[in-house]
Residue, then its C-alpha position, 0 to 999 in steps of 0.5 A: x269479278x277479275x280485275x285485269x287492268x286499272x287506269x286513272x287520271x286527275x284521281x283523288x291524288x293521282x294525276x296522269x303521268x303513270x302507267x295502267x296498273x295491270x293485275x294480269x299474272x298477279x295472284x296474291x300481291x301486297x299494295x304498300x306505301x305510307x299513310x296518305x299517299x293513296x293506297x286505299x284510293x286505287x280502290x276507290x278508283x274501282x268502286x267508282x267505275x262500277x257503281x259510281x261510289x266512294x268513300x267520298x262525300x260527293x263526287x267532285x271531292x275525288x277529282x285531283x285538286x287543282x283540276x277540273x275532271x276525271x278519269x278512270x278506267x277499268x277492265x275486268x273479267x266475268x264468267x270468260x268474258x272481258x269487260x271495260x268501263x270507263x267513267x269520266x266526271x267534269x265540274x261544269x256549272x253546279x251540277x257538273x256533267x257525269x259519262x259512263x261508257x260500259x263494253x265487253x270484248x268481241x271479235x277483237x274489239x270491244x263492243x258497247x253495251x252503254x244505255x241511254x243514260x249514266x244510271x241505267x248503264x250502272x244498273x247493267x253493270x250491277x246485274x252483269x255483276x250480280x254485285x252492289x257496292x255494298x255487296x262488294x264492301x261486304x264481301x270482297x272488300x274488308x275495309x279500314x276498321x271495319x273487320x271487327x264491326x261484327x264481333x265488338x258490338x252487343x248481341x243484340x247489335x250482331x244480329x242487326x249487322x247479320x240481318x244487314x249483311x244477309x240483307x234482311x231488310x227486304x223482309x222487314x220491308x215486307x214487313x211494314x207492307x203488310x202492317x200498312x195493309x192491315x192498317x189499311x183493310x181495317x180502316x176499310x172494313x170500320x167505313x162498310x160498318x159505317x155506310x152499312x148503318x146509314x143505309x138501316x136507317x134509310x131503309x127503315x124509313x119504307x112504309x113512310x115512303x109507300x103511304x105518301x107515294x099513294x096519297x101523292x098518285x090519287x091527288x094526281x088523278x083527280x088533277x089529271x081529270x080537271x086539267x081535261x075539263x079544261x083542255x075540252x073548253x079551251x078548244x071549243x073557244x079556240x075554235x070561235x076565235x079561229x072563225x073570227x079571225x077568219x073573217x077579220x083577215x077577209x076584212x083586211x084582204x079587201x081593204x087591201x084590195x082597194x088600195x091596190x085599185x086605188x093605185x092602178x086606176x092612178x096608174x092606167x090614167x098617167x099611162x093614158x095622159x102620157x100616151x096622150x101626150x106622144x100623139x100631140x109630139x108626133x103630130x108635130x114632127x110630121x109636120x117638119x119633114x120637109x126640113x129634115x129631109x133637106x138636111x140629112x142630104x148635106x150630112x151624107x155629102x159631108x161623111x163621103x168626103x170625111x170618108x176620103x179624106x181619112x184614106x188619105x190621113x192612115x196613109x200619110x201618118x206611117x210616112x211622117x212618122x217614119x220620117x221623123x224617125x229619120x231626123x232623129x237618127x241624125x240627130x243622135x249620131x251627130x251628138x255622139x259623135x260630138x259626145x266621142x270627140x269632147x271625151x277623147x279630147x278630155x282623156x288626152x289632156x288626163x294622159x299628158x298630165x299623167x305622163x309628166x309625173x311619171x318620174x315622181x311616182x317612180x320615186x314615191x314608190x320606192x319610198x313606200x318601198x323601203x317602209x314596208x320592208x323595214x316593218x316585215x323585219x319588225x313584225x317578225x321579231x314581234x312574233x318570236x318576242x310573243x312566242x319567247x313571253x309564252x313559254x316564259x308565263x308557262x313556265x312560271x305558272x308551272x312553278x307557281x302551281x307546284x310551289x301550292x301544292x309545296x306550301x299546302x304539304x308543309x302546312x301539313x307537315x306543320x300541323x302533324x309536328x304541332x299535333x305530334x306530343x299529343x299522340x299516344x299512337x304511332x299513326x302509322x305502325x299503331x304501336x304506343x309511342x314513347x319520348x325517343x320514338x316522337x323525337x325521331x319522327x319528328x326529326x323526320x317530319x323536320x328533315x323532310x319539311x327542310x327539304x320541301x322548303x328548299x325545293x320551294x325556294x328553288x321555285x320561286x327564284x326561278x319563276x321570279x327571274x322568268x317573271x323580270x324576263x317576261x317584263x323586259x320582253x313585254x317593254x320590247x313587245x309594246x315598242x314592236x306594236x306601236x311602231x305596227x300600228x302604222x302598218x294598214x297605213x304604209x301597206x295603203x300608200x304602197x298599194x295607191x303608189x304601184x296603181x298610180x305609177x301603172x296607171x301613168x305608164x298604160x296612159x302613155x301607152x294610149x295617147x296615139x291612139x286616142x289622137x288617131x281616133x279623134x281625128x277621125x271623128x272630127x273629119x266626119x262631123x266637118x263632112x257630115x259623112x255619118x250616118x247615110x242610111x238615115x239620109x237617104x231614107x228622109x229623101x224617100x219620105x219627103x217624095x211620098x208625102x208630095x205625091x199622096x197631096x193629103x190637105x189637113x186644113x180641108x179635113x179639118x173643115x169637113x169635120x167641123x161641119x159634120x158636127x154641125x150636122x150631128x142632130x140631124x140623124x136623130x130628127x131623121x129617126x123621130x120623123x120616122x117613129x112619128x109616122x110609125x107610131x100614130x096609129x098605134x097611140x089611138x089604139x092604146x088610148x082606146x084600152x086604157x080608158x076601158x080599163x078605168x071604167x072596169x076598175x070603178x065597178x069592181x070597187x063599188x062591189x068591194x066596198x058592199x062586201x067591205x061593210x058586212x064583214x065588219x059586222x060580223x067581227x065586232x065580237x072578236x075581242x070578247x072571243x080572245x079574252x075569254x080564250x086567254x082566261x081559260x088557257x091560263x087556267x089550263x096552264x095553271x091546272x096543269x102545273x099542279x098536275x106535273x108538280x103533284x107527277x114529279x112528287x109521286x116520281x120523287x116518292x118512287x125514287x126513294x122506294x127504288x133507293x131503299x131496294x137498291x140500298x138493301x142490295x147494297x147492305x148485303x153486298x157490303x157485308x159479303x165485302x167485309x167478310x173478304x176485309x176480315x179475312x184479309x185483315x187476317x191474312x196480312x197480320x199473318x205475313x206481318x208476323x211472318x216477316x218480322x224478325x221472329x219469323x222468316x228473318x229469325x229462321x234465316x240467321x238460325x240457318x245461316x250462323x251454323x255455316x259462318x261458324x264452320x267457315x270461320x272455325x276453317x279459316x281460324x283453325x289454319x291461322x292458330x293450328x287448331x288452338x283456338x275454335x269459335x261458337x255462336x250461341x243463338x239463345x241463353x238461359x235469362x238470370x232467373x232461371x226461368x226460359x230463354x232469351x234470344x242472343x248472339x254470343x261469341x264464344x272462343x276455345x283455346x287449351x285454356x278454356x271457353x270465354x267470351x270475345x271481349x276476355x281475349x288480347x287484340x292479337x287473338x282478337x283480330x283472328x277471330x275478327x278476320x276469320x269471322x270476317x272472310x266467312x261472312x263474306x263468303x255466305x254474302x257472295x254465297x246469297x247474291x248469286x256469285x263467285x267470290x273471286x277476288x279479295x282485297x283487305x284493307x285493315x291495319x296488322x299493328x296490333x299482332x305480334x310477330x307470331x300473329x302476322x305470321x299466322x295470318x300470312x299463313x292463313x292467307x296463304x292457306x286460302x290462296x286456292x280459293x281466290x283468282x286475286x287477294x291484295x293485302x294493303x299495309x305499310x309493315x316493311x315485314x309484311x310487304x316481303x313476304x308476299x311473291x308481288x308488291x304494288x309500290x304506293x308513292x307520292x311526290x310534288x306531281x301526284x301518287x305514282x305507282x310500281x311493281x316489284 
């Protein structure tokens, strides 16, 4: 991984008013400046766009105090591709809102290769890398403090920190799997043990079970032959029943059948009285013919001249009705005329009045007029008041926010004097510090306080005079918006007064015609000159209605006198029927009266049949009794017959259950024959993973290549003075075996010691070399080119000669890396490389520079 281009906004301590930082054409540079101005946060910038970490504790810590998001954007190059990732967080609520966008140069343009989501698109980056974050700060990133993490610590210690670094933990995570297994399989094979006991016993209990099972199934036969007995005499009885109650349903049935003679003998003799009776009553009108007959002539004399006087009605209605259709049409156009003539002597009266206050409106008007002009010229100096007090607050909260961010510098700076007799070690060069070297960084810190104090001032007087402005315009503005209050008011009297002075002025214009046209309309109504059409058709009317000669009152009479005469119509029919019907009657009578004779007859053979059925049904009682005593006997029987089945089913099961447990048996000890042995396999893989095994194999095979790398990279630095040797095992004290260890062990002219018998400059040679091969066989191991390095460790402990060493030993190693970034604030070490990134901070934020 290439870096090409670096952009940040509201960053740790950078805001946004600097420029992208480029790497392109940069080989090896230097990023200087002082402690605290935001060196080591460029390259937090970059680990946080790809994998979203820092050194920061959460996330929103890195965001610019006072703002509320950021932004970092980072283009880099892969195998000769180009990438870009920018990710962008914002406070919002307690979980914030995070967005990561992830693309690669194509065609001239960058395409999207971002996921559904923030982690997903972060795993991408990290599989196109072939990198994680802790890959990186353990290879491509030497961090503060931590070069000599390796070579301080106990042997015991440096082979936990290599396993780490090889990222061992896999196995040992392989490791507890296996253990977990073990552990797992045994308590398996100790539940097979378990089971398989309870299943010996039970099969040992089989004979127990044959011999019941036999006793169970002759009980059972001899049940099974009684329940038959039974079931025999039962049918037997059931049947005597059945031929009883036979013949009591011939019983009912009869009984029955009387009472159904009973009712049609009452039946035929009501229908015989009442044809008896029908014969009496047509006798009786026969014997009034004559009467009826004369009165049905009067009615058919009367319905012919209804009949006529109808005729006459259907012509005459259409002809009334159209006439007073007629007298209706008159009589509306009268009203509006009359109606027109009111309302247009109404409206003239209006328009005088309107015309005689014309000159007042004109004057009104112009009133209004010069109100509302006065208020245009008073709404425009509000809206320039409110733009002036605008920009006046702005500034002022300006100056306010950078006089926090000066207070908050020089209560740092207080507590850095305060702190400053209590240090031993210069914080920024690391070198001890004596009386004369205190007091001069304290006139410094003294000189600079000075000057953010005057700067401060400067501040506040400013934005205290903005502030008594932005008062002074605040008083005109609230004289402005009392005097606008009344603004919807004028602009209403101006919009009622221009409608008024137009109204008066088209009134005058339609009086002439309103006088014309009521002159008109008065002219008619004298005349009676309106509408004609109406007129004539009433007179065509009234002529008709004349020559038809349709009498009311004579039809109203003729009607009376048809309903008087409605009844005789049916006294017409009945005489009719009567006549009809006589013969008819006799011959019913006949048949009626035979029918009740037959209908005797056959009741007195009923009730014969009756009284020998009833004698033979007296035992029936007896019969049913005895057949419940012998079904409940049956029932009895044969629930001690199913009882005894299901025992003897019950004694099978168990049988059944001993085969099947003994198939059980020998199936579970084919199952913990495989337990064992896979007890076995994984107690071998937890022995293989451990650190004894692969673990201990992986770091004999790696230490022989980071001690040829680090003797490579030391012997450049010290010109072949000084050679490393890791030692895996030594001999224990009493002599007897080895132990396992990782002891350093450093060559110079003088001799062969440990690490820890050597000065600091020597000793942070050794860690840097050390340092550079471990990173070199983690790049190794993860699949990737080791392209780019960046140290971030302090230099103050090395001598002129040291630094001069390690500048050549960076040098030396210049081939093999597209880009090495050392960060340090030594003035001579900042000189000696061909680029220089310049890290500065002010009262904005950290800015940045090339030199």
């Amino acid at each position: 991984m290439i870096p090409l281009t670096l952009n940040v906004r509201n960053f740790m301590s950078y805001t946004d008013v600097h420029e992208p930082l480029r790497f392109d054409g940069i080989h090896v540079a230097v990023l200087t400046g002082d402690n605290g101005h935001g060196k080591s946060a460029l390259l937090d910038a970059i680990t946080w766009a790809l994998w979203g970490r820092a050194r920061a504790r959460s996330v929103d810590e890195l965001i610019h105090a006072g703002a509320s998001e950021m932004e970092v954007e980072f283009e880099f190059e892969l195998d000769g591709d180009t990438y870009r990732v920018i990710r962008k967080r914002q406070r919002r609520g307690k979980s914030g809102y995070s967005d990561l966008q992830f693309a690669v140069l194509a065609d001239g343009g960058y395409k999207p290769l971002t996921e559904r989501s923030v982690v997903e698109t972060e795993r991408l980056i990290e599989r196109t890398l072939r990198m994680s974050y802790d890959t990186f700060t353990n290879s491509s990133f030497i961090q503060q403090g931590r070069a000599d993490s390796f070579t301080i610590n106990s042997p015991a210690d440096r082979k936990r920190i290599l396993a780490e670094v090889l990222e061992l933990g896999y196995y040992d995570e392989l490791e507890g799997r296996a253990k977990e297994r073990f552990k797992t399989r045994e308590a398996e094979l100790l539940d097979e043990r378990r089971l398989a006991q309870d299943w010996q016993a039970e099969i040992a209990r089989r004979p127990e079970y044959q011999s019941e099972l036999d006793r169970l199934r002759t009980e059972l036969t001899a049940l099974e032959a009684h329940v038959g007995q039974l079931e025999e005499q039962t049918t037997l009885a059931r049947a005597r029943v059945a031929q009883l109650e036979s013949g009591q349903q011939q019983v009912e049935e009869t009984q029955a059948r009387l009472h159904r003679f009973s009712l049609d003998r009452a039946r035929i003799g009501g229908a015989l009285r009442e044809r008896q009776s029908l014969r009496e009553q047509a006798q009786s009108v026969v014997a009034r013919a004559a009467d009826i007959e004369k009165a049905a002539a009067e009615l058919d004399a009367v319905q012919r001249e209804l009949e006529l006087a109808m005729q006459k009605q259907s012509q005459y209605l259409p002809l009334e009705r159209t006439r007073e259709a007629a007298v209706r049409t008159l009589v509306a156009e009268q009203a509006r005329l009359e109606g027109e003539v009111v309302q247009r002597e109404r409206r003239l009266a209006e328009i005088r009045q309107a015309s005689a206050q014309l000159a007042s409106l004109q004057l009104a008007l112009e009133r209004v007029q010069r109100e509302a002009a006065s208020l245009a010229q008073i709404e425009a100096q509000h809206a320039e008041l409110q733009e002036v007090v605008g920009r006046a607050r702005e500034q002022a909260a300006e100056k306010r926010t950078i006089n926090a961010q000066l207070k908050k510098e020089m209560l740092e700076l207080r507590t850095q004097i305060s702190e400053l007799d209590a240090l031993s070690t210069c914080p920024t060069c690391q070198r001890p510090m004596d009386a004369q070297h205190k007091q001069r960084l304290r006139d410094e810190y003294v000189v600079h306080g000075q000057r953010l104090r005057d700067e401060f001032r400067a501040h506040e007087g400013a934005y205290r005079e903005l502030e008594a402005g932005v008062s002074r315009d605040e008083a005109l503005l609230a004289s402005a918006v009392a005097t606008l209050r009344n603004r919807e008011t004028i602009h209403r009297r101006l919009a009622q007064s221009e409608a008024a002075l137009a109204q008066a002025e088209e009134a005058a214009r339609q009086a002439a015609v309103l006088e014309k046209e009521l002159g008109e309309r008065q002219r008619l109504l004298r005349e009676g000159a309106f509408a004609a059409d109406a007129r004539r058709e009433l007179q065509r009317v009234e002529r008709d209605i004349a020559a038809l000669g349709y009498d009311e009152q004579r039809h109203a009479s003729s009607r009376a006198r048809a309903a008087q005469l409605a009844g005789v119509d049916r006294e017409r029919q009945l005489l009719e029927q009567a006549r009809l019907s006589a013969e008819h009657l006799d011959a019913q009578i006949v048949e009626l009266e035979g029918n009740l004779a037959r209908l005797a007859e056959e009741c007195a053979a009923d009730e014969q049949r009756l009284v020998e059925l009833r004698a033979l049904t007296q035992g029936l009682p007896l019969e049913r009794q005895r057949l419940a005593e012998l079904t409940q006997q049956a029932g009895e029987a044969k629930r001690l017959r199913d009882e005894a089945r299901d025992q003897c089913l019950f004694a099978q099961s168990k049988l059944d259950n001993c085969a099947f447990l003994e198939r059980k048996q020998r199936e579970s000890l084919a199952r913990q024959d495989a337990l064992r042995r896979e007890q076995s396999v994984y107690g071998d893989l937890a022995y293989a993973f451990g650190r004894r095994g692969v673990q201990a194999m992986i770091i004999e095979t790696a230490i022989p290549e980071i001690e040829e790398e680090a003797n490579r990279i030391l012997s450049r630095m010290t010109d072949g003075r000084m050679h490393v040797k890791f030692e895996t095992q030594r001999d224990v004290r009493s002599g007897v075996g080895t132990i396992e260890t990782l002891d350093i062990k450093i060559s110079d002219e003088l001799g062969t010691r440990s690490y820890e018998m050597f000065s600091g400059g020597e000793g942070f040679r050794v860690n840097f070399a050390i340092r550079i091969a471990l990173s070199r066989l983690l790049a190794h191991r993860a699949g990737t080119r080791l392209q780019t390095l960046v140290v971030d460790e302090g230099f103050g402990s090395q001598d002129q000669d040291g630094r001069d060493r390690i500048v050549e030993a960076i040098q030396a190693i210049e081939p093999e890396f597209e880009k090495i970034l050392i960060i340090t604030h030594l003035e001579d070490l900042r000189d000696r490389f061909p680029v220089r990134i310049e890290v500065s901070k002010t009262p904005r934020g950290s800015t940045y520079a090339l030199r």
